[in-house]
KOLMI-403894 format. One record per atom (N, C-alpha, C): residue number from 1; chain; atom name; x, y, z. Coordinates in steps of 0.05 Angstrom, whole numbers. Atoms other than C-alpha are relative to their C-alpha. Layout:
% residues N
@paza=NUM, nuvo=A, ronu=CA, east=X, north=Y, up=Z
...
//
This chain:
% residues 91
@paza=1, nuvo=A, ronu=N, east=20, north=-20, up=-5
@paza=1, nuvo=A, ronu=CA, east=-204, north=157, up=273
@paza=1, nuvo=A, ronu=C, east=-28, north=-12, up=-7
@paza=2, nuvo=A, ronu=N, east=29, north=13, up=3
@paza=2, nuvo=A, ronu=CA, east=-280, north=138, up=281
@paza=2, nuvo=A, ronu=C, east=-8, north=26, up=-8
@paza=3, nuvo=A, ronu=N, east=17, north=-18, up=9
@paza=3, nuvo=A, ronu=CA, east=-343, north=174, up=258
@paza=3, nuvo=A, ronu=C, east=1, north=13, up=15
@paza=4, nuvo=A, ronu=N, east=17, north=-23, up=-22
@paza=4, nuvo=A, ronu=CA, east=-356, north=213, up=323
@paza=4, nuvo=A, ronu=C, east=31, north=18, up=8
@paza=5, nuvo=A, ronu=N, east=-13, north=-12, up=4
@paza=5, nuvo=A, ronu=CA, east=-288, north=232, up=326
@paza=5, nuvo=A, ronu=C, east=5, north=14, up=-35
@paza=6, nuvo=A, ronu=N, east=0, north=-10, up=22
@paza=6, nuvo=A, ronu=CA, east=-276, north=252, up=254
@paza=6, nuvo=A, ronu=C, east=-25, north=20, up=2
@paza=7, nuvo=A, ronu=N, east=17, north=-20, up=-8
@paza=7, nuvo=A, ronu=CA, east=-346, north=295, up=263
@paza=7, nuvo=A, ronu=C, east=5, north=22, up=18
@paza=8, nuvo=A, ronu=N, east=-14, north=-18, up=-15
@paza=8, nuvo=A, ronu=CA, east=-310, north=329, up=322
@paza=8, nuvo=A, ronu=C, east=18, north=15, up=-11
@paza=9, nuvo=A, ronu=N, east=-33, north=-19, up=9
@paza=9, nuvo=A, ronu=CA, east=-244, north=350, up=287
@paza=9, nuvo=A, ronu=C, east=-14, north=23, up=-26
@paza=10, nuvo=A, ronu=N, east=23, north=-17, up=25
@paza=10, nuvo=A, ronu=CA, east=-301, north=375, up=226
@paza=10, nuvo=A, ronu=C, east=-9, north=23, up=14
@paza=11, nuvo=A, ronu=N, east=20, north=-16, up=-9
@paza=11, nuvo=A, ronu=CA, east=-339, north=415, up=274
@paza=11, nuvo=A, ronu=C, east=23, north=23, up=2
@paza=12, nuvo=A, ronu=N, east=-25, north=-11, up=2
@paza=12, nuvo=A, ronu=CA, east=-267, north=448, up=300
@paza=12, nuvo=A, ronu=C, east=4, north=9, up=-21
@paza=13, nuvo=A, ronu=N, east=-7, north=-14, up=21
@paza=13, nuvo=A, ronu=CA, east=-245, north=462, up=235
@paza=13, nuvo=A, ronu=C, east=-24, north=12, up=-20
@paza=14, nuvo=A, ronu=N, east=23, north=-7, up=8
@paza=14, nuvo=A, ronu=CA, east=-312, north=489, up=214
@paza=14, nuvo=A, ronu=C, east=-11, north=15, up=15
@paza=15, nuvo=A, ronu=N, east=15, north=-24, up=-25
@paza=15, nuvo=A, ronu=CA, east=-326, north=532, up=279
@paza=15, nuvo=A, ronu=C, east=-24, north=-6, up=-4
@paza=16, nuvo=A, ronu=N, east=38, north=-1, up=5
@paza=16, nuvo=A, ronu=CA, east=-406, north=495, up=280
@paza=16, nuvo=A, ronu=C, east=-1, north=-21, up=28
@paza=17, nuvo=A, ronu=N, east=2, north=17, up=-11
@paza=17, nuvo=A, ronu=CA, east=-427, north=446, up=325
@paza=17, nuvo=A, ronu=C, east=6, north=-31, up=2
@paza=18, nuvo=A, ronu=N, east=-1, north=28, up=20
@paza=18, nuvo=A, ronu=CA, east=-417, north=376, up=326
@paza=18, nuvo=A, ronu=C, east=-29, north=-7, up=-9
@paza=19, nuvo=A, ronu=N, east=31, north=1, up=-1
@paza=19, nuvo=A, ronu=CA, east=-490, north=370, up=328
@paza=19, nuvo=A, ronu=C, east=-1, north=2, up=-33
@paza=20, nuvo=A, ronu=N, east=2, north=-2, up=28
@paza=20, nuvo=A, ronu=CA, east=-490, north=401, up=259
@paza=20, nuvo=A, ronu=C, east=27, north=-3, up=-15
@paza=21, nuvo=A, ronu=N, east=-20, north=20, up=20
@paza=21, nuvo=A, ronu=CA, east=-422, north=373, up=232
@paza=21, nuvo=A, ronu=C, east=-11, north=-33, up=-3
@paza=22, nuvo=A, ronu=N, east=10, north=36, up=7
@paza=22, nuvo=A, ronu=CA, east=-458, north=300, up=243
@paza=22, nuvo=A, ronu=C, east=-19, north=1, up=-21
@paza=23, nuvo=A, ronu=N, east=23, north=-2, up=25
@paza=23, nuvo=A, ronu=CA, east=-521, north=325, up=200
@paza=23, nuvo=A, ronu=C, east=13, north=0, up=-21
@paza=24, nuvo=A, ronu=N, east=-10, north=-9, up=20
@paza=24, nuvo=A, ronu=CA, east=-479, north=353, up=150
@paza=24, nuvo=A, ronu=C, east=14, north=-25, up=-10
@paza=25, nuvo=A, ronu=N, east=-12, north=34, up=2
@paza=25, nuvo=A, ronu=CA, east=-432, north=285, up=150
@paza=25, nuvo=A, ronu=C, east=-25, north=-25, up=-7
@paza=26, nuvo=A, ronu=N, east=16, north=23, up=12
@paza=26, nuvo=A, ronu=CA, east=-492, north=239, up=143
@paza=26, nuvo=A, ronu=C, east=-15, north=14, up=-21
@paza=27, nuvo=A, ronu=N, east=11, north=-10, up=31
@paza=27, nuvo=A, ronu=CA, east=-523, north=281, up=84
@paza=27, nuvo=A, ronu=C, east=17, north=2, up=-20
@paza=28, nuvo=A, ronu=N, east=-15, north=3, up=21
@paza=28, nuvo=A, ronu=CA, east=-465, north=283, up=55
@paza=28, nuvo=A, ronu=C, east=1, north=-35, up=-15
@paza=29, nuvo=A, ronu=N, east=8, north=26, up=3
@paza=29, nuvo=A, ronu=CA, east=-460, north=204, up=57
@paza=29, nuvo=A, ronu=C, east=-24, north=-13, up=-9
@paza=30, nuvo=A, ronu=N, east=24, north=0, up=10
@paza=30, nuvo=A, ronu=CA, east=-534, north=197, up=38
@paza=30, nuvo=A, ronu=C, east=-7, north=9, up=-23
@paza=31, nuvo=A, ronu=N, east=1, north=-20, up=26
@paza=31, nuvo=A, ronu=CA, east=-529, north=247, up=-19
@paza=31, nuvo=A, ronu=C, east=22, north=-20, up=-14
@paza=32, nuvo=A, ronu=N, east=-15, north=8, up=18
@paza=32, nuvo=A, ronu=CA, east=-469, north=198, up=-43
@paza=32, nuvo=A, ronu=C, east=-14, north=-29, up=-5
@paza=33, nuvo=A, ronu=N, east=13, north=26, up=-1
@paza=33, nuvo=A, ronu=CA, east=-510, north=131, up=-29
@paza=33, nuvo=A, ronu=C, east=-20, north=5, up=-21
@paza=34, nuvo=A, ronu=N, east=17, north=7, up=19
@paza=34, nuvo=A, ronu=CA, east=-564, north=157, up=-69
@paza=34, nuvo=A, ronu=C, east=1, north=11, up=-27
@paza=35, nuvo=A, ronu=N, east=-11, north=5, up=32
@paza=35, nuvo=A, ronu=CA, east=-534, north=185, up=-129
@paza=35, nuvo=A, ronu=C, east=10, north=-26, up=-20
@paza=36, nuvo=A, ronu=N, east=-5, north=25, up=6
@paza=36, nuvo=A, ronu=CA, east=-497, north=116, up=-136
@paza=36, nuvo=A, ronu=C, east=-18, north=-13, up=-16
@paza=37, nuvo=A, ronu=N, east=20, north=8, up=-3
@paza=37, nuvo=A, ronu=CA, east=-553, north=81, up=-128
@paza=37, nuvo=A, ronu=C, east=-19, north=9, up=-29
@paza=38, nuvo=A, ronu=N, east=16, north=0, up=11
@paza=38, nuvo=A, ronu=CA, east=-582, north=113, up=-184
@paza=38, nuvo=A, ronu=C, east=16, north=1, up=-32
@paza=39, nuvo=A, ronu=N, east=-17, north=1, up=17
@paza=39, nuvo=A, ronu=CA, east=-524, north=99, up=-232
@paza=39, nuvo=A, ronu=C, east=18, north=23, up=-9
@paza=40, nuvo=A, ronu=N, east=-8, north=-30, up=14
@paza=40, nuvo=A, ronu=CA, east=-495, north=173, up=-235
@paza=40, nuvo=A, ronu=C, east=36, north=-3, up=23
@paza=41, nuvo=A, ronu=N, east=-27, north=-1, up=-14
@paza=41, nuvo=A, ronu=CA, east=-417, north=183, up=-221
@paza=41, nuvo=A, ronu=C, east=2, north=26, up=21
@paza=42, nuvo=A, ronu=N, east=-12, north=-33, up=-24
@paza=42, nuvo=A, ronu=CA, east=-398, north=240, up=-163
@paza=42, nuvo=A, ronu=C, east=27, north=4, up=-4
@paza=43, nuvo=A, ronu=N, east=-27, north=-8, up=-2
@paza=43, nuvo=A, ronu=CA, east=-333, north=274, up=-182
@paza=43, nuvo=A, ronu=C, east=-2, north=32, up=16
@paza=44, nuvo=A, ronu=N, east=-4, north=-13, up=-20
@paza=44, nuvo=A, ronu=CA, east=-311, north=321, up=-124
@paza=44, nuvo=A, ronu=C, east=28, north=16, up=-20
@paza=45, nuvo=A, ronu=N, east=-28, north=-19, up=11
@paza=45, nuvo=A, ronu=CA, east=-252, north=374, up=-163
@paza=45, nuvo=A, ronu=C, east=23, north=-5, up=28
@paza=46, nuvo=A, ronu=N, east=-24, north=-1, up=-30
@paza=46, nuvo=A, ronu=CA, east=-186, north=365, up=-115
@paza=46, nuvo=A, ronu=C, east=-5, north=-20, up=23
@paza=47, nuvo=A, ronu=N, east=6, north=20, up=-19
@paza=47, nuvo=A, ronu=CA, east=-219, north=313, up=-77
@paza=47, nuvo=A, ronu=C, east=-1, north=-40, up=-13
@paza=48, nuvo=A, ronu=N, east=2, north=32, up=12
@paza=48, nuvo=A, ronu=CA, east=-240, north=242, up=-124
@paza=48, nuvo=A, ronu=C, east=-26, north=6, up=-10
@paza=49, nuvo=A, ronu=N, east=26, north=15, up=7
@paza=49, nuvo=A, ronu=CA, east=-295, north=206, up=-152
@paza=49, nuvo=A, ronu=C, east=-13, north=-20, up=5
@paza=50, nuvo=A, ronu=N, east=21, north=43, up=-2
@paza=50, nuvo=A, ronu=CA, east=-351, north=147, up=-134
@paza=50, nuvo=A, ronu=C, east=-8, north=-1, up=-24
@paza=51, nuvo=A, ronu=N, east=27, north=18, up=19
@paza=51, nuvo=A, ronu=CA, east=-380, north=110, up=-182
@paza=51, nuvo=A, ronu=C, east=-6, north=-25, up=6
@paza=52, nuvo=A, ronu=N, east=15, north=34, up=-6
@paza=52, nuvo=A, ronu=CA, east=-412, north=37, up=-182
@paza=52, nuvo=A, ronu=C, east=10, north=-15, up=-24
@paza=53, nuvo=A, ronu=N, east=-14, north=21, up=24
@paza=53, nuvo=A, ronu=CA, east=-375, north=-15, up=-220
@paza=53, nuvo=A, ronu=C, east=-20, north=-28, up=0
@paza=54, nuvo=A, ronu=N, east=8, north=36, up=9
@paza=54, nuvo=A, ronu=CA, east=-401, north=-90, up=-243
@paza=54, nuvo=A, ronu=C, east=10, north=-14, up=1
@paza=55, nuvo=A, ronu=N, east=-29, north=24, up=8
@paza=55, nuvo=A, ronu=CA, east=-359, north=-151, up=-230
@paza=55, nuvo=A, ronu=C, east=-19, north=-17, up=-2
@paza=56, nuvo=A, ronu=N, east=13, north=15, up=17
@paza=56, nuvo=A, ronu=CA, east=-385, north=-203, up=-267
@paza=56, nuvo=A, ronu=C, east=4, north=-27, up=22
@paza=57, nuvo=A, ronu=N, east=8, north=24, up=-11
@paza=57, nuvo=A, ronu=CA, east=-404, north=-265, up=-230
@paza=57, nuvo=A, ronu=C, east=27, north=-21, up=-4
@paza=58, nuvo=A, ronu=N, east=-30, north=8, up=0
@paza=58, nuvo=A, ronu=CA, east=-340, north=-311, up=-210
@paza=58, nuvo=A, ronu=C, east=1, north=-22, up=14
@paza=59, nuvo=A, ronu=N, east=-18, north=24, up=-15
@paza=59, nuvo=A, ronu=CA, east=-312, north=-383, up=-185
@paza=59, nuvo=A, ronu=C, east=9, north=11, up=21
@paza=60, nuvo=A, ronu=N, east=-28, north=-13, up=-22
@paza=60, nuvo=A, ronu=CA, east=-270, north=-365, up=-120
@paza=60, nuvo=A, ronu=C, east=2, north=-17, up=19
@paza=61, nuvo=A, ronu=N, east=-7, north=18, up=-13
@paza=61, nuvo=A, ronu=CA, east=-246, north=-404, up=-67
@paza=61, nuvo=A, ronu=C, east=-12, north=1, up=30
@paza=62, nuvo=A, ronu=N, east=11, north=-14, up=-39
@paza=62, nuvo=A, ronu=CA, east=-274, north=-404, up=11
@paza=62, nuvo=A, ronu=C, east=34, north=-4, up=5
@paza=63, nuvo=A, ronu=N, east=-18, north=1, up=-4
@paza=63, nuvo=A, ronu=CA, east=-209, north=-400, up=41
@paza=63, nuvo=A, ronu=C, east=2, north=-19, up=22
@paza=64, nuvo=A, ronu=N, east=5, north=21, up=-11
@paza=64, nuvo=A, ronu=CA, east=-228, north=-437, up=95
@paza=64, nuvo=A, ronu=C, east=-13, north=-27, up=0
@paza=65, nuvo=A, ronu=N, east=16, north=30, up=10
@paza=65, nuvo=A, ronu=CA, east=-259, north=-504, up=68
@paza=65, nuvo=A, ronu=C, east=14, north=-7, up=-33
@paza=66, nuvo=A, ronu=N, east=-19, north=5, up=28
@paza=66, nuvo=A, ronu=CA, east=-212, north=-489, up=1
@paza=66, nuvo=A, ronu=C, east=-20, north=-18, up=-15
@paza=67, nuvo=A, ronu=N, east=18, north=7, up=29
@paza=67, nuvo=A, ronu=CA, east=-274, north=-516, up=-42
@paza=67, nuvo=A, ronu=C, east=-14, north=28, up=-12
@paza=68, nuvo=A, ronu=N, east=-3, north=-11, up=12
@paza=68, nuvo=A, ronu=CA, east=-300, north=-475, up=-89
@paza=68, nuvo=A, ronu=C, east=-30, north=6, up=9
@paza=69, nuvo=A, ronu=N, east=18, north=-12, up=-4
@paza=69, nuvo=A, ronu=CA, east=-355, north=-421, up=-89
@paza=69, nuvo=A, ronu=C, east=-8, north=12, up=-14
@paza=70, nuvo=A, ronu=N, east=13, north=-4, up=32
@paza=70, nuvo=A, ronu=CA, east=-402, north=-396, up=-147
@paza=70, nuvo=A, ronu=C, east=3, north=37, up=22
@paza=71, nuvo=A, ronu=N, east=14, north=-31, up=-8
@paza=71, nuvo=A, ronu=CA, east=-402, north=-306, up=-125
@paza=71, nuvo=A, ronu=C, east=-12, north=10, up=-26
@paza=72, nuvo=A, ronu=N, east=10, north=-9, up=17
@paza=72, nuvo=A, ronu=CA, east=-458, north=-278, up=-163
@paza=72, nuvo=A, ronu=C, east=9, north=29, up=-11
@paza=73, nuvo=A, ronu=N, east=-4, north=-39, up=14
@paza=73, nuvo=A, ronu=CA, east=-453, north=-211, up=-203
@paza=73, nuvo=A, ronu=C, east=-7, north=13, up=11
@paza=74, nuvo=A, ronu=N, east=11, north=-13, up=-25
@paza=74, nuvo=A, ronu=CA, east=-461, north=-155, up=-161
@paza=74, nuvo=A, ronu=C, east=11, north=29, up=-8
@paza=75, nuvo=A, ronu=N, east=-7, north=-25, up=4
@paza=75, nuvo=A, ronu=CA, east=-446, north=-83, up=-162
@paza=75, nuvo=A, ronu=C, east=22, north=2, up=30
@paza=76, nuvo=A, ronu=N, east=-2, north=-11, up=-22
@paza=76, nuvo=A, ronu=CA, east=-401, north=-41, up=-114
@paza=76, nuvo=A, ronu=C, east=10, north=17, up=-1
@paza=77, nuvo=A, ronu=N, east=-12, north=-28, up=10
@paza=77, nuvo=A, ronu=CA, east=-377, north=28, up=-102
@paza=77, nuvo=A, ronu=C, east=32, north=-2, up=4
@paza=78, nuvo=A, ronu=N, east=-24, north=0, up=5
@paza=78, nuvo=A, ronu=CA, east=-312, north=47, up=-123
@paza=78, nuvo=A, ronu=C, east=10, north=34, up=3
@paza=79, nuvo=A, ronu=N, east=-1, north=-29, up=4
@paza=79, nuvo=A, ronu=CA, east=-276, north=115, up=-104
@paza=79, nuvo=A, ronu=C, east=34, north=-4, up=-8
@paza=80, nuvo=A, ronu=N, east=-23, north=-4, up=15
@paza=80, nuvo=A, ronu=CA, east=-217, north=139, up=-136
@paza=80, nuvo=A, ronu=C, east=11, north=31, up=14
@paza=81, nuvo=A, ronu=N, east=-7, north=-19, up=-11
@paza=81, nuvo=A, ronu=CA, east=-172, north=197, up=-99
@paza=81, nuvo=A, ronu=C, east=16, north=20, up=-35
@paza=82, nuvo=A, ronu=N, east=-1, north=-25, up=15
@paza=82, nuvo=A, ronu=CA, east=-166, north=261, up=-148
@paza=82, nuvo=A, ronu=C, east=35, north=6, up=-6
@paza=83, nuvo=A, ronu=N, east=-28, north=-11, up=4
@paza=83, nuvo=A, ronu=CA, east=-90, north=278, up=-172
@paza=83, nuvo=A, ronu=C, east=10, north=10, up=16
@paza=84, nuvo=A, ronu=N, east=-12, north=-23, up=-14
@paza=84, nuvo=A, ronu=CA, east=-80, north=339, up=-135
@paza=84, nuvo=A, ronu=C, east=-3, north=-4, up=28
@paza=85, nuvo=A, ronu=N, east=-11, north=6, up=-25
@paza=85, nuvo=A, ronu=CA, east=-102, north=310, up=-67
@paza=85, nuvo=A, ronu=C, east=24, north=-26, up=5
@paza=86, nuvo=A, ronu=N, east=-15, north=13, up=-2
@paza=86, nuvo=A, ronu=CA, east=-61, north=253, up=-81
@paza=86, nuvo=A, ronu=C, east=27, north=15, up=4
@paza=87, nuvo=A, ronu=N, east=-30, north=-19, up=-1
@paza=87, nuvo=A, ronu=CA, east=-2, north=300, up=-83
@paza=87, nuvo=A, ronu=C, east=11, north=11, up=26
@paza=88, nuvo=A, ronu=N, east=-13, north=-12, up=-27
@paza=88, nuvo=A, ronu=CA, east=-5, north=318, up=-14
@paza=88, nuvo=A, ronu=C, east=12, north=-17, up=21
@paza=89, nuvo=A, ronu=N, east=-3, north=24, up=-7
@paza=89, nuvo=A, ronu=CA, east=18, north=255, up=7
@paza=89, nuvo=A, ronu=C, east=34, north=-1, up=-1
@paza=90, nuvo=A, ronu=N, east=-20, north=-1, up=11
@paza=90, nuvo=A, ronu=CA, east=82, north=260, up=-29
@paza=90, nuvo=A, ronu=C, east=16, north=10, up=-6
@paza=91, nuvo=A, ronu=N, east=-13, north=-36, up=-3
@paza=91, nuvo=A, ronu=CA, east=120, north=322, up=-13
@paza=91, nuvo=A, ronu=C, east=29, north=-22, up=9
//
């Protein structure tokens, strides 16, 4: 499923437009980019959590040239699925 589909099946189960399921979809995404961004976690109840982790600067291999490659420290987001949607998985 792509964005413009996924926006469609939203709009459907939301009786709105897609017009305004796309707004709604990129504010939501925007509203999660810039909380991040500003070091603050988002936990969703029944749904998960983002936050922004640190991996510390690392050796690693190119895989293709198998010599070695310095990756600096870097941030990146991390989400985590919530218990209880995890559960619906597993019936």
């Amino acid at each position: 499923m792509n964005k413009g589909e996924f926006v469609k099946a939203v709009a459907e189960q939301a009786n709105c437009t897609q017009k305004d399921a796309g707004i709604v979809f990129d504010a939501v995404v925007d509203t999660i980019v810039a909380q991040l961004k500003k070091g603050e976690k988002i936990t969703i109840p029944g749904f998960g959590s983002y936050e922004l982790v640190k991996k510390a600067a690392a050796t690693k291999i190119n895989p293709a040239t198998k010599k070695p490659i310095k990756v600096p420290a870097h941030k990146v987001p991390k989400f985590k699925f919530g218990k209880s949607f995890a559960a619906n998985f597993n019936n």
